[in-house]
N, C-alpha and C positions, 0 to 999 in steps of 0.2 A: 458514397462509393469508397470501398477499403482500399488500402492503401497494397498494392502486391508486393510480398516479401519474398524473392526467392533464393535458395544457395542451395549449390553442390555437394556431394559427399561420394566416398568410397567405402565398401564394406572392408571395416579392420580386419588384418588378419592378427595383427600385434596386440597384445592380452597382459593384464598384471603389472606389474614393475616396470616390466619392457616399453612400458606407455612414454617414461619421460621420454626414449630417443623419439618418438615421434614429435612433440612439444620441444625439442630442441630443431625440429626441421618445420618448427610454424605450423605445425600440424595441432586439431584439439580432438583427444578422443570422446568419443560419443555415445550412447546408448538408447535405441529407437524402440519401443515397446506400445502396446494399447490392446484394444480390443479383438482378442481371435486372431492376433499375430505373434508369433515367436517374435523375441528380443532379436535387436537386431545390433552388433556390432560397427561401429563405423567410424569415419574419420573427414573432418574438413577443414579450411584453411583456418588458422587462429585468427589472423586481423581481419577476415572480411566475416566470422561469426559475431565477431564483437562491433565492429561498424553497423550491422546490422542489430542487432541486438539490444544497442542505445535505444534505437527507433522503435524497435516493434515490441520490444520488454516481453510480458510471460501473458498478451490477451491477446494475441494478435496471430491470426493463421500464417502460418509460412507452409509454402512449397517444398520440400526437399525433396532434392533429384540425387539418389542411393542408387550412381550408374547408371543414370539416364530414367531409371525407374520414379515417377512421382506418388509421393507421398504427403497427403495434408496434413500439419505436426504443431501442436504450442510448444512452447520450452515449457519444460514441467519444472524443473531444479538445475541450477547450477552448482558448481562445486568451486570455493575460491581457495588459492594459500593463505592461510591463516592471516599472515604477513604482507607479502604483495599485493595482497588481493588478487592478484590474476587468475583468468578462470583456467580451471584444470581441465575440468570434466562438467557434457551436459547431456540432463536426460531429457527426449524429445518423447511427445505423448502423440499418436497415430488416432486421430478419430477419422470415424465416417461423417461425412457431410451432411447428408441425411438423418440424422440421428441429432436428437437436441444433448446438450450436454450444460453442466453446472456449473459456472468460474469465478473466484471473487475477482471484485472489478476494482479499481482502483476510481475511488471518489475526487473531484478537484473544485477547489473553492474559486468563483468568476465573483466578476461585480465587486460592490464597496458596501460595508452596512456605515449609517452613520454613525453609529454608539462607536463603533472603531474608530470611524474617521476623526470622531470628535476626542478620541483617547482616552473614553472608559472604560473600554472594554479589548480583549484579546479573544482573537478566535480557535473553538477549543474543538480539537476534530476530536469527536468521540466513537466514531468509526473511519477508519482510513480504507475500507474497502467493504463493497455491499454482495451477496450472492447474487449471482443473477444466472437466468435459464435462455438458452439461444440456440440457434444453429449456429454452428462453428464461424461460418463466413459472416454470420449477423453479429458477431459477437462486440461487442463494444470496446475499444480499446481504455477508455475511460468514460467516465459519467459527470459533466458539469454542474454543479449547484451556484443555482445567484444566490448571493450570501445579503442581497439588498432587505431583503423582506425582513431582515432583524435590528429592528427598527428599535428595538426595545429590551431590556434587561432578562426578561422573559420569557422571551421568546427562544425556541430554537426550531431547530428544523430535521423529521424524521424519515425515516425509510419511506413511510407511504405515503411523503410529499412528495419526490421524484416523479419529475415529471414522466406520464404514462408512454409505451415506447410500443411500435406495433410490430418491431423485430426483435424487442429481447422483452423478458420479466421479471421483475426483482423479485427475489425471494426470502430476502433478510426481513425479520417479523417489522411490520409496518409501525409498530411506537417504539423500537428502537429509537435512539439520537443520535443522528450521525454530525450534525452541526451546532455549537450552542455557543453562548458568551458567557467568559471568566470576566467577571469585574478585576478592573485595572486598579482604579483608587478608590480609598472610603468618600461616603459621601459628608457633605459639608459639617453636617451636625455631627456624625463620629470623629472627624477633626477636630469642631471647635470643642468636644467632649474630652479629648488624645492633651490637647492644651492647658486644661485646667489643672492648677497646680494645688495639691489639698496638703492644707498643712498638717502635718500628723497631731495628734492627739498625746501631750505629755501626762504621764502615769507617773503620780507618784509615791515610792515605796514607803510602807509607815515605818515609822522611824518603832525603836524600841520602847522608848520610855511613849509613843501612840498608846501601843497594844499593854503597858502596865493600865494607863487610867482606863 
């Protein structure tokens, strides 16, 4: 069951420049757009966007109520100060319910391999996010991988190992590598090889009166 995110907003009438006074009264301006709707102007509280926001990140349906009006919305992009980081500005994406739609998902490593555990290895995320196709409300907020099964130096683990899902579909090409292992240290025989001390070879120049006989 998904988690319900919901917040408030008001259609902006405030545009341009004139955005920081609203940002100085706590207020974040906004920008509502998708499919067969006009863009939409608006405004909602700053701390309770970003309280919200931690949680539900950029896969997760929210509700927004534009005047009591609801609307089902992903945050599409955020806008931060370069510096503060603080969000300035965010674009909200309007899908139909009905309608599948295409989102990268954010990948998360579970579990323990033992090559890790044992410190020879580091794990190397070679995708941090997979395509996936869903309805809105089925949408996956994340995709768990057991990272147990890499058991071995050779192993890793691809797109079209994720386990199969009968609400959403991955679409990222199935032999992509989204999980694999970095060896940590050399092995024993490259060490005791790194040890061996070879004494150089002296060369020596022939003298003149060599090259006379």
């Amino acid at each position: 069951m998904r988690t319900q995110y919901t917040i408030p907003a008001q259609k902006r009438m405030v545009l341009g420049k004139k955005v920081k006074h609203l940002r100085l009264q706590g207020l974040l301006p906004a920008t509502v757009y998708g499919r067969g709707i006009e863009p939409v102007s608006i405004q909602l509280d700053s701390k309770a966007f970003n309280l919200m926001f931690r949680q539900a990140g950029r896969t997760s349906l929210i509700d927004l109520f534009i005047d009591g009006q609801l609307m089902s919305v992903f945050v599409q992009d955020v806008q931060r100060h370069p510096v503060k980081r603080d969000i300035l500005h965010v674009d909200f994406k309007a899908v139909d319910l009905k309608r599948l739609i295409q989102v990268e998902v954010p990948v998360i490593a579970v579990g323990e391999s033992p090559v890790i555990v044992r410190g020879d290895a580091l794990l190397n995320h070679a995708l941090s996010t997979v395509m996936v196709e869903a309805l809105p409300a089925e949408l996956p907020q994340h995709i768990e991988i057991d990272i147990s099964v890499l058991d071995q130096m050779d192993k890793s683990i691809h797109a079209g190992d994720l386990a199969a899902s009968g609400t959403y579909r991955v679409l990222t090409n199935a032999d992509a590598v989204v999980l694999s292992l970095t060896q940590l240290r050399a092995t024993t025989e490259t060490e005791d090889e790194a040890a061996v001390v070879t004494e150089p070879e002296l060369i020596r120049r022939p003298r003149d009166s060599d090259d006379e006989e």
